[in-house]
C-alpha positions in Angstrom: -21.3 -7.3 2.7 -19.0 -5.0 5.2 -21.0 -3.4 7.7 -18.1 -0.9 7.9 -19.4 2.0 6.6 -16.4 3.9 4.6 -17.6 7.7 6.0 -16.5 6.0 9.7 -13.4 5.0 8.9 -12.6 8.7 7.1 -14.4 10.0 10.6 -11.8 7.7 12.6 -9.1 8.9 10.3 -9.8 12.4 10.9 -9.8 11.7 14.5 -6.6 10.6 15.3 -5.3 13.6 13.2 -6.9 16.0 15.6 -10.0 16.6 13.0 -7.1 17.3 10.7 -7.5 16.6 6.5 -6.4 13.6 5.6 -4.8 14.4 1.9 -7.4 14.7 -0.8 -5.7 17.6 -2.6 -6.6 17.9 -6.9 -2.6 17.5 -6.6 -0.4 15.0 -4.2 3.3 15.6 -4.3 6.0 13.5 -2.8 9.1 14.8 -4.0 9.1 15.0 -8.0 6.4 12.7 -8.2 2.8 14.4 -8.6 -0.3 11.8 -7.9 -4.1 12.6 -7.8 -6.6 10.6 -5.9 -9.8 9.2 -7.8 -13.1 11.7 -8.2 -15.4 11.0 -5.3 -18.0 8.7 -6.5 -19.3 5.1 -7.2 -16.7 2.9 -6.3 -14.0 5.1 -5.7 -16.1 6.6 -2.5 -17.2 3.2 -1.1 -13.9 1.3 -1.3 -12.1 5.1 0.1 -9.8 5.7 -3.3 -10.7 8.8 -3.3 -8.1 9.9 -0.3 -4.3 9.6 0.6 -4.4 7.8 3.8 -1.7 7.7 6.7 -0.2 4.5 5.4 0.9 5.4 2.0 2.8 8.2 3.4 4.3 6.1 5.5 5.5 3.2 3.6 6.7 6.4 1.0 8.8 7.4 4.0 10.4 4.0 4.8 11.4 3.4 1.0 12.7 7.2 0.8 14.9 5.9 3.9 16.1 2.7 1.8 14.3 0.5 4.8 12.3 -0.7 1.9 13.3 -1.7 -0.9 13.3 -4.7 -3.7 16.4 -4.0 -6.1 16.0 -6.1 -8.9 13.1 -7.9 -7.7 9.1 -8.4 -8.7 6.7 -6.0 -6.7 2.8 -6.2 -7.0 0.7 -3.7 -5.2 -2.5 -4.6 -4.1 -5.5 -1.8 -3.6 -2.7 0.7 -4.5 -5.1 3.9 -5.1 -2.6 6.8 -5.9 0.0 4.3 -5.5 2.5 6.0 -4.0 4.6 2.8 -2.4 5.1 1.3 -5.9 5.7 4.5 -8.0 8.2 6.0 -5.0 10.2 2.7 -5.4 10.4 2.8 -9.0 12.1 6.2 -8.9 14.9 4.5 -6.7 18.7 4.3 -7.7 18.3 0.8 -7.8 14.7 -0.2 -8.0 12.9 -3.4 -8.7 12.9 -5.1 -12.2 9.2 -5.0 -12.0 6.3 -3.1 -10.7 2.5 -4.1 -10.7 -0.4 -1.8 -9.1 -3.5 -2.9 -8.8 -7.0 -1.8 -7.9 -10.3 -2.9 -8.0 -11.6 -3.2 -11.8 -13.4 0.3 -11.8 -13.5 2.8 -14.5 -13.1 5.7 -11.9 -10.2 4.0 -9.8 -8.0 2.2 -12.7 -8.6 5.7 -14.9 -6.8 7.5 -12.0 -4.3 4.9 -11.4 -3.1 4.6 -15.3 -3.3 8.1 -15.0 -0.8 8.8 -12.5 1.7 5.9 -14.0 1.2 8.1 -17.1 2.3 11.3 -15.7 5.4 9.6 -13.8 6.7 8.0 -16.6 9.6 10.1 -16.9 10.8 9.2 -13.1 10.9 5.4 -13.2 14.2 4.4 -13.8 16.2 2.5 -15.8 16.0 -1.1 -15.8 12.2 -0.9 -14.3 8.7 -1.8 -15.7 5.8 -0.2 -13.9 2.4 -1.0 -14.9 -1.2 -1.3 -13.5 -3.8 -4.0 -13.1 -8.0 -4.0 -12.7 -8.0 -6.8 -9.9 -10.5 -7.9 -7.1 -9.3 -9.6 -4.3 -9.7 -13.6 -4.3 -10.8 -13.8 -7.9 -8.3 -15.8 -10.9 -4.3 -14.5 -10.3 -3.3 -16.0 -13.1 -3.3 -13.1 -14.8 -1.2 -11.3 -12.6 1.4 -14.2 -12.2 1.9 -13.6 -16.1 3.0 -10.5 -15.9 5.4 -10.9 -13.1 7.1 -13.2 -15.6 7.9 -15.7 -12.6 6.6 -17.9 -10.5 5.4 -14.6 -8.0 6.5 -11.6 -6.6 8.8 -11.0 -4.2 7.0 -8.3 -2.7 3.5 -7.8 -2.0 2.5 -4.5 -0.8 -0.6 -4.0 1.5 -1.3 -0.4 2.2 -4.6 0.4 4.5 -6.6 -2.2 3.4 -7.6 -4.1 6.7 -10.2 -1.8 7.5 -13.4 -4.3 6.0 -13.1 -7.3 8.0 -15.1 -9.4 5.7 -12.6 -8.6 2.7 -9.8 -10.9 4.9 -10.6 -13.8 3.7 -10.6 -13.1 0.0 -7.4 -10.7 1.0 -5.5 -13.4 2.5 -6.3 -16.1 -0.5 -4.7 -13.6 -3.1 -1.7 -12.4 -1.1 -1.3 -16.8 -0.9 -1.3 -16.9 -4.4 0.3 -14.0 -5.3 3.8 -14.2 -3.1 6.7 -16.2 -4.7 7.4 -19.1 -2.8 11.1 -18.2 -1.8 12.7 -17.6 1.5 12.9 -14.1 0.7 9.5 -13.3 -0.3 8.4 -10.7 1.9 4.3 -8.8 2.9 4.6 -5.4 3.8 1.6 -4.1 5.9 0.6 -0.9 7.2 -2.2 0.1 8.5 -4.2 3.3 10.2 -4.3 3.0 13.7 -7.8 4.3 13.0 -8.7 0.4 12.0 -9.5 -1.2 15.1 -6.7 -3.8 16.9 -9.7 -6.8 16.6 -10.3 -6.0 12.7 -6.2 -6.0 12.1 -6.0 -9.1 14.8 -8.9 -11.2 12.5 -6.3 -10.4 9.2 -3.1 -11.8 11.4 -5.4 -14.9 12.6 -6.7 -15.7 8.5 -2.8 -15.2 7.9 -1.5 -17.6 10.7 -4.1 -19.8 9.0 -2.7 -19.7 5.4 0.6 -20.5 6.8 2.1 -16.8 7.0 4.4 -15.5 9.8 4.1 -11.8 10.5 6.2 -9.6 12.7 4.7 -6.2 13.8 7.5 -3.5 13.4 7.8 -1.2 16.4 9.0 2.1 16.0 11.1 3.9 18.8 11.1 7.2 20.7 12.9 8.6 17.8 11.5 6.6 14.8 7.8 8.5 15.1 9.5 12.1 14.0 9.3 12.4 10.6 12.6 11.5 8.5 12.2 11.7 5.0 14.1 14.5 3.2 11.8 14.9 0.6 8.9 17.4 0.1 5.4 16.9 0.6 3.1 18.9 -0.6 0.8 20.9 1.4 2.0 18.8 4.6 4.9 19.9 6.8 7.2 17.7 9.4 4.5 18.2 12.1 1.6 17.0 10.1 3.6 14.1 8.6 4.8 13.4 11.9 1.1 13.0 13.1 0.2 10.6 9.8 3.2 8.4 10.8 2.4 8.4 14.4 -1.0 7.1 13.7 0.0 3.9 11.6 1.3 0.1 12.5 3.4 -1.7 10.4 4.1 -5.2 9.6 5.9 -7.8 7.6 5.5 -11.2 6.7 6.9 -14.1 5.4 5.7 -17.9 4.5 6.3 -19.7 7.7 7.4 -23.3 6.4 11.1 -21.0 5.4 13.6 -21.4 9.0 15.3 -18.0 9.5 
């Protein structure tokens, strides 16, 4: 078991916000799209789906500025909660082919998900599937390699998940079997700066391990202001300047590829 106990990390969260909410409104907009977060209770509490953490906004922000992106390519989600990364990128101009979120196999936390796939529908365009997944790190992918209709996906999106060091391991082994084995197979990361450096150090160590080569993304003077164009809800530039202030990014790659 963790001995993280989920009502720190929230506390952490809140912290480095200045005591600030982090988004848990009935109704999350990003633009056109309009997400909700799962009720507050059983599994949803423990493993913290029932929040919009720092993270997703700021992967949202980085596809809304076309620094990332998958055009015609296979994108799995993993712990994807609202998932706001994979739904954002399948409203693109030129969007992946495919588009898998997955969540831990919970009645509360896969209801929500299928529900905000459901009311988003209309958005995704042409050219893109987008569907969800029950999944729980380290268990069978097989699955999930089915239904990317390859050998793997190209893009394997981790967003605020590092925070139960114990969870690494398993973490690590399905990201492994999950990510095509291509050159240009690619692990984006991001992550609260509310998770402490030796908990996000132990996921980089299991990952050196598996044979993965991350680079930590660092943002300059004028990357921390806030420069997506679209509306958030309830959040102006100041708040969503503070959310992607307090997040660290990275991306990976299999190392045996040169560059």
């Amino acid at each position: 078991m963790d001995s993280v106990d989920p009502a720190d990390i929230l506390n952490d969260a809140l912290e480095f916000l200045g005591g600030k909410q982090v988004v848990e409104n009935e109704v999350i907009t990003y633009g056109d799209l309009q997400l909700t977060v799962a009720q507050k209770e059983g599994k949803a509490n423990t493993l913290l789906a029932d929040h919009l953490f720092s993270p997703a906004l700021f992967l949202a922000e980085r596809i809304e500025r076309g620094l990332l992106t998958a055009p015609g390519q296979n994108v799995i989600e993993l712990g994807a909660g609202s998932a706001l990364p994979s739904l954002l990128l399948s409203t693109l101009a030129d969007p992946p082919t495919k588009i898998v979120a997955t969540d831990y196999p919970d009645p509360g936390i896969l209801g929500n998900l299928v529900r905000n796939m459901t009311q988003n529908t209309h958005l995704v365009s042409s050219g893109c599937t987008v569907s969800s997944s029950g999944y729980e790190w380290g268990t069978d992918v097989a699955p999930l390699l089915k239904t990317s209709g390859s050998g793997g996906y190209d893009v394997v999106i981790l967003s605020d998940l590092l925070h139960f060091h114990s969870s690494h391991e398993v973490l690590v082994s399905s990201v492994d079997a999950l990510l095509a084995r291509s050159q240009d197979a690619r692990i984006h990361v991001a992550a609260g700066t509310y998770t402490k450096p030796d908990v996000c150090d132990n996921f980089l160590r299991l990952s050196a391990k598996a044979g993965f080569v991350f680079e930590e993304v660092i943002s300059s003077t004028e990357e921390q202001e806030w420069s997506g164009k679209l509306a958030v809800g309830g959040l102006d530039s100041e708040a969503l300047k503070a959310r992607k202030a307090a997040c660290r990014y990275w991306v990976g790659r299999r190392g045996y590829f040169t560059q």
